[in-house]
C-alpha positions as CSV (number, residue, x, y, z in Angstrom):
1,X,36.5,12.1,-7.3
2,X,36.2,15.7,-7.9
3,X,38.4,18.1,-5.9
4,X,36.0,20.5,-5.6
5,X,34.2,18.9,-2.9
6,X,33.3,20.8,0.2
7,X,34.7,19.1,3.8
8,X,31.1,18.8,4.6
9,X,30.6,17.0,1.3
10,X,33.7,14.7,2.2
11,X,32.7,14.1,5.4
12,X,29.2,13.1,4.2
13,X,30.8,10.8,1.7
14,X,33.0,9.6,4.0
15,X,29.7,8.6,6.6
16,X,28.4,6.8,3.3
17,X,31.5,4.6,3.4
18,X,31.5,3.9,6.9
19,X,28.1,2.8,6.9
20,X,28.7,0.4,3.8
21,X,32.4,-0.9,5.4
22,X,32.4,-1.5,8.8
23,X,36.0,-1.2,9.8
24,X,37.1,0.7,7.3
25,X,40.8,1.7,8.4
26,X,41.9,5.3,7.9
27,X,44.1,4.6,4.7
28,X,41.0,2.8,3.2
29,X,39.1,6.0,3.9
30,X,41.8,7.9,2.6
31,X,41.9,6.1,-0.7
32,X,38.4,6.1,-1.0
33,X,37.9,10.0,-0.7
34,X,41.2,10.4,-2.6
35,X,42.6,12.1,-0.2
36,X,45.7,12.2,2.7
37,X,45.1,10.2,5.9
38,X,45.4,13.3,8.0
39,X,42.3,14.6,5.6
40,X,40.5,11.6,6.1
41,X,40.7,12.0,10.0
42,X,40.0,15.3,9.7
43,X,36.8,14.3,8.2
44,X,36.0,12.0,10.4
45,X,36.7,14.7,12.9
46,X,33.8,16.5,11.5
47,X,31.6,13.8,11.3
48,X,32.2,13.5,15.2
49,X,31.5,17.2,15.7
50,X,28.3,16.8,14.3
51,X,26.7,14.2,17.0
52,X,27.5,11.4,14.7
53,X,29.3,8.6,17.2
54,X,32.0,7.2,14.8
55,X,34.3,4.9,17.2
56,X,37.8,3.5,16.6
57,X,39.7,1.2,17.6
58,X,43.6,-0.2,17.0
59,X,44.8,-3.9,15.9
60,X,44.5,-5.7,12.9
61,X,41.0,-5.9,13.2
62,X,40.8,-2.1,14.0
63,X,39.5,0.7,11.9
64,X,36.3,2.9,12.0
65,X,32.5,2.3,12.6
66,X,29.3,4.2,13.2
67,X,28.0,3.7,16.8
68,X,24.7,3.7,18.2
69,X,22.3,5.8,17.2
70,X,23.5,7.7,14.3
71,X,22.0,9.9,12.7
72,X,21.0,10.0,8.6
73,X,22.5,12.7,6.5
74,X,19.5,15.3,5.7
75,X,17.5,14.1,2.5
76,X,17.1,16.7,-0.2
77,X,14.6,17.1,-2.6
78,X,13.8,18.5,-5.7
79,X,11.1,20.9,-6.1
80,X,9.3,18.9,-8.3
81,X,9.9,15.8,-5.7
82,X,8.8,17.8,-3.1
83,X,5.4,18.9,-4.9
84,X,5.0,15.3,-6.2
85,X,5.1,13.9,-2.4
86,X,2.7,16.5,-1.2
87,X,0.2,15.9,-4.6
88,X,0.6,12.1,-3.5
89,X,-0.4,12.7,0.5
90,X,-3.1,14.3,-0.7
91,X,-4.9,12.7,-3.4
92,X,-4.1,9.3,-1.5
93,X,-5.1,11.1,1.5
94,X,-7.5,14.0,1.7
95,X,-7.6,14.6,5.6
96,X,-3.4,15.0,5.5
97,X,-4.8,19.0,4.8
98,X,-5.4,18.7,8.8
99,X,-3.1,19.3,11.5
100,X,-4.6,16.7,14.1
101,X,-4.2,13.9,11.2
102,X,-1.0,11.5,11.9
103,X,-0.1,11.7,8.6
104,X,-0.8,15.1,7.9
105,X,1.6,16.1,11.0
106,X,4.3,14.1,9.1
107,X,3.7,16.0,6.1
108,X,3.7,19.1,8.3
109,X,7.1,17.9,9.4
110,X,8.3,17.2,6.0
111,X,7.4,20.4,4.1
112,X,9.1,22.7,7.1
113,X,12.4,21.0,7.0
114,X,12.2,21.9,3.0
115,X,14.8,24.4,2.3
116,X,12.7,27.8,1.6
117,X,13.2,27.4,-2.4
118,X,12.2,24.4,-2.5
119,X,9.6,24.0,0.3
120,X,7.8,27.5,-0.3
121,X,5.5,25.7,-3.2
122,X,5.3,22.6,-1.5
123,X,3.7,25.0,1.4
124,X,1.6,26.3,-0.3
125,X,-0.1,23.5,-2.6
126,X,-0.7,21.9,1.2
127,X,-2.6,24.9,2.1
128,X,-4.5,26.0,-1.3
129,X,-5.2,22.3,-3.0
130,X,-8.8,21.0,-1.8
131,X,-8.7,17.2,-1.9
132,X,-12.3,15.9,-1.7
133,X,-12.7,12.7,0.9
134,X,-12.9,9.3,-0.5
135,X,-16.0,7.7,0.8
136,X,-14.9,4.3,0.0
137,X,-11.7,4.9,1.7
138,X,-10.8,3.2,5.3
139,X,-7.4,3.4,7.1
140,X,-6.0,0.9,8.8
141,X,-3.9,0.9,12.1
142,X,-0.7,1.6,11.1
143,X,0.8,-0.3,14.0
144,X,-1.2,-3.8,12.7
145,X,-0.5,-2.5,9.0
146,X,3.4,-2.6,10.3
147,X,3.4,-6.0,11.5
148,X,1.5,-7.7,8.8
149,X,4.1,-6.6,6.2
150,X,6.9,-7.8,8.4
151,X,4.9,-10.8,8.3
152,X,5.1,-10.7,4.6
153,X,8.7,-10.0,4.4
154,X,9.7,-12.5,6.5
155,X,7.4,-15.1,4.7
156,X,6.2,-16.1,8.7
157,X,3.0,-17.2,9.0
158,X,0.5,-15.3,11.9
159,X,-2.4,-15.8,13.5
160,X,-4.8,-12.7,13.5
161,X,-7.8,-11.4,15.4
162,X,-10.7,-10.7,12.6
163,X,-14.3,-9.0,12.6
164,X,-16.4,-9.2,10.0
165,X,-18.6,-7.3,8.3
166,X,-21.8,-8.1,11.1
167,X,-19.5,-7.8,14.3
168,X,-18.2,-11.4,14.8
169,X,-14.7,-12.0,15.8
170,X,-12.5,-15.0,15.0
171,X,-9.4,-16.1,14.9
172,X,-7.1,-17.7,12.1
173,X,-4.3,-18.5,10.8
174,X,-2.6,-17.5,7.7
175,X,-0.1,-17.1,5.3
176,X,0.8,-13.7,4.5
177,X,1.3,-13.2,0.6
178,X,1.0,-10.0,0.1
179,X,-0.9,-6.2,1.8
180,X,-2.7,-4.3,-1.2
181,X,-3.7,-1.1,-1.8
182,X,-6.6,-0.9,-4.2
183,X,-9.0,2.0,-4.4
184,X,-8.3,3.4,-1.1
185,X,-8.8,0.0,0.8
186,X,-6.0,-1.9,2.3
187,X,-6.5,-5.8,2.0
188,X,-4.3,-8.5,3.1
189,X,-4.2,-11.3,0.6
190,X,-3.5,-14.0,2.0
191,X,-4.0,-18.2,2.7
192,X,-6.2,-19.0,5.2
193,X,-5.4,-22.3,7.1
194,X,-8.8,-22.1,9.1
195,X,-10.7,-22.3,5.1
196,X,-8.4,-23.9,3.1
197,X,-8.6,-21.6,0.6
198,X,-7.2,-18.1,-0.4
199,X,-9.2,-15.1,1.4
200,X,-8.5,-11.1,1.3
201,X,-9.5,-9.6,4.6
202,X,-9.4,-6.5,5.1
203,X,-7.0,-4.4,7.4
204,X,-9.0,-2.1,9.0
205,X,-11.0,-5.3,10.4
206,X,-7.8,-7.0,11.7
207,X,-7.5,-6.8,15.3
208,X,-4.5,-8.2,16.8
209,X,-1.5,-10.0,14.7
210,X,0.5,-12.7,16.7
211,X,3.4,-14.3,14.9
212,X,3.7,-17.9,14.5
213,X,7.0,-20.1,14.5
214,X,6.0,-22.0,11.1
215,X,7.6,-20.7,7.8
216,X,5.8,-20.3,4.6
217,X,6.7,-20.2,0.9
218,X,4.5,-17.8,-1.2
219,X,3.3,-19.3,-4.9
220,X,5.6,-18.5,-7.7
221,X,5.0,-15.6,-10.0
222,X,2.5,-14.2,-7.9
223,X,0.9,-11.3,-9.1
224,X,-1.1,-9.8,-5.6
225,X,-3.3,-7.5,-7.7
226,X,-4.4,-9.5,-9.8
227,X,-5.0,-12.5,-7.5
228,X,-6.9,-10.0,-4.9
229,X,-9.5,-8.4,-7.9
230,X,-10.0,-12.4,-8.7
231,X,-11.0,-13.3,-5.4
232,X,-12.8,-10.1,-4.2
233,X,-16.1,-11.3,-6.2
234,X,-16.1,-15.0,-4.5
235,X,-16.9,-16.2,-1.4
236,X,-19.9,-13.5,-0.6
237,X,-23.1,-14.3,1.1
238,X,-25.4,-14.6,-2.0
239,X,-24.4,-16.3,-5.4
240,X,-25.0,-14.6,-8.4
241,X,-24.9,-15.7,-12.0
242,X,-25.7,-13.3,-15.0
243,X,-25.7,-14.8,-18.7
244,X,-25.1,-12.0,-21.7
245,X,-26.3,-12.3,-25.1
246,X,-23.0,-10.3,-26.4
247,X,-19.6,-11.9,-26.9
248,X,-17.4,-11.8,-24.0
249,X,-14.9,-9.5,-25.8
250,X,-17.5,-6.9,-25.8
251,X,-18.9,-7.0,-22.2
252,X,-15.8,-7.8,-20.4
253,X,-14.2,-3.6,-20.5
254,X,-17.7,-3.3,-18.5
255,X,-17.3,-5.8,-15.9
256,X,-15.1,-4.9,-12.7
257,X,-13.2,-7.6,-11.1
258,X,-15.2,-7.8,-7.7
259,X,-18.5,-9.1,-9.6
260,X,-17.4,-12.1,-10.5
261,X,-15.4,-14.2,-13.1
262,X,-16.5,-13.6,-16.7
263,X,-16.5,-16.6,-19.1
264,X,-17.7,-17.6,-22.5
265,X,-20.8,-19.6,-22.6
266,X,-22.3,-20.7,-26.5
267,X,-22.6,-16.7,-28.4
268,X,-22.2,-14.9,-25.9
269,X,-20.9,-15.2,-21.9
270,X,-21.8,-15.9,-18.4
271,X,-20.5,-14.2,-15.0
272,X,-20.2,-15.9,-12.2
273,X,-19.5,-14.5,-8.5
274,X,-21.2,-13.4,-5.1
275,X,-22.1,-10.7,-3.2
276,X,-23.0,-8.9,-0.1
277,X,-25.1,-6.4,-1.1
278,X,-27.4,-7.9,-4.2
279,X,-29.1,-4.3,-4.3
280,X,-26.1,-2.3,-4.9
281,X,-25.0,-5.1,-7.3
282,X,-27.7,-5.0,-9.5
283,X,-27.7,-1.1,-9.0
284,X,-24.3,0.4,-9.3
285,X,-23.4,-2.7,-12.0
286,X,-25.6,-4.8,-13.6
287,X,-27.4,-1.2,-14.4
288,X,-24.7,0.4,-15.9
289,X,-23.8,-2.5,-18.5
290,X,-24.6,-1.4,-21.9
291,X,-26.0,-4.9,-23.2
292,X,-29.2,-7.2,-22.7
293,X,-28.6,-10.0,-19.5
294,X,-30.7,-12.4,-17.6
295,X,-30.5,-13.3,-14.4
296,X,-30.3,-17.2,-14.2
297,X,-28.5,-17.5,-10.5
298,X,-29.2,-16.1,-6.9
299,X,-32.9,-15.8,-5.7
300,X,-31.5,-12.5,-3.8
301,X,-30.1,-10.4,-6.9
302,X,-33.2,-11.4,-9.0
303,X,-35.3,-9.9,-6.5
304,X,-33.3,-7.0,-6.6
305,X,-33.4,-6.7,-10.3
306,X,-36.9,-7.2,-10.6
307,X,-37.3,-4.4,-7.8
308,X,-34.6,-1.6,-9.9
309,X,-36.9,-2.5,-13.5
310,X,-40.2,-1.7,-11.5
311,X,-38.8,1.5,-10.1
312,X,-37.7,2.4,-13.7
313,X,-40.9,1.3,-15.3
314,X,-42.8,3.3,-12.7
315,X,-40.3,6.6,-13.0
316,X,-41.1,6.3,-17.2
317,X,-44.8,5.9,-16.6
318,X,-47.5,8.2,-17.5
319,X,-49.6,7.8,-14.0
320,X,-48.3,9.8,-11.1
């Protein structure tokens, strides 16, 4: 170790060893720091001075350990962390520029315990960046948020409180896999024993979380992203099925993961799924796909197609 090291240095290296080595006695300390006993109580002397409650005691099982309610060492950024954290709030975010938003007081907090050469920038992207508002996006309580990962972590299966999209609320229990983050929605991807099958429900719509006392072993290699995109087009109110006269190679970079599953079918490829809303379907998706389709499945998103080709005809038409 360096002999250059301020005591305050030291004595923060020496709360990093106390913290990993329970018991550590003052000639392990010593050696550890590379320094003299008397140095290394000294240290600890300064670690006491501070607030932080580092007890002692004698015997062969004696030696030093951090007591209730120490506190961390400060945590020091870069400025380029710092700027990164505040871009990230932000862009993740957009109402963190507020002072009445919980995250944005934390951010407040953040930035102001910055040193000044670090946290002057970080102050003033905060105040100067616009962030324009995510209309798809939907926060969660943080508090039901919390306990569903613990959930996750601890691979303990819960029962939770659900409302649906119309208002209904039931109850079910499930297997927590995994809580996923995808284009500003949190989803809880999970294994529902009330279907039988996997289901991603969404957070903001989970009520209550109550934990079980039955264990649960996730499947191997999971891959939660890709398993929640999968399923995000199935189980919707209204079937749809769309054939394509181009090869699947060429319409798949066009079809998102929530309309459905995409497969070969003869020269060219069917897509299979479901949805709420067959007029944003055939709208915001069908529409935008640069090759010819017909709709063979679901009565509702033919209707809706037929409705979207009538407007268009009518908007390209001579008559007024």
């Amino acid at each position: 170790m360096p002999n250059d090291l301020s005591p305050t240095a030291r004595a923060l290296r020496a709360l990093e060893v106390l913290r990993a080595r329970p018991g550590t006695t003052a000639g392990e300390l010593a050696a550890r720091l590379g320094v003299t006993e008397r140095a290394a109580r000294r240290y600890v002397g300064i670690l006491r001075e501070a607030g932080i409650p580092v007890e002692s005691s004698r015997g062969p099982y004696g030696g030093y350990r951090l007591g209730r309610g120490t506190r961390l060492p400060p945590v020091h950024f870069t400025q380029s962390e710092a700027l990164g954290l505040v871009m990230a709030v932000l862009a993740g975010r957009p109402a963190a520029d507020g002072a009445d938003d919980l995250v944005g007081t934390a951010l407040g907090k953040v930035v102001k315990a910055l040193p000044e050469s670090v946290g002057r920038q970080a102050a003033l992207l905060r105040e100067y960046a616009a962030s324009a508002p995510d209309p798809y996006a939907v926060r969660p309580d943080p508090a039901v948020t919390g306990e569903l990962v613990a959930a996750v972590a601890a691979r303990r299966r819960v029962s939770v409180t659900y409302r649906g999209e119309t208002g209904d609320a039931w109850e079910a229990e499930v297997d927590p896999w995994s809580v996923v983050v995808r284009h500003g929605r949190w989803y809880l991807l999970c294994h529902s024993h009330r279907a039988g099958a996997i289901r991603t429900y969404r957070v903001d719509r989970v009520r209550a979380v109550r934990p079980t006392a039955h264990a649960f072993v996730p499947p191997e290699d999971l891959d939660p992203v890709a398993v929640l995109a999968e399923h995000l087009g199935l189980g919707w109110a209204f079937p749809t099925r769309v054939v394509f006269a181009a090869p699947l190679t060429e319409v798949a970079p066009w079809i998102q993961p929530p309309m459905g599953r995409l497969e070969p079918s003869g020269e060219g490829c069917v897509l299979v799924g479901s949805t709420r809303n067959p007029a944003m379907y055939a709208q915001e998706w069908l529409a935008r796909v640069p090759f010819a389709f017909r709709v063979e499945g679901g009565q509702e998103l033919r209707a809706a197609v037929a409705e979207l080709g009538a407007r268009f005809t009518a908007a390209a038409s001579d008559q007024p």
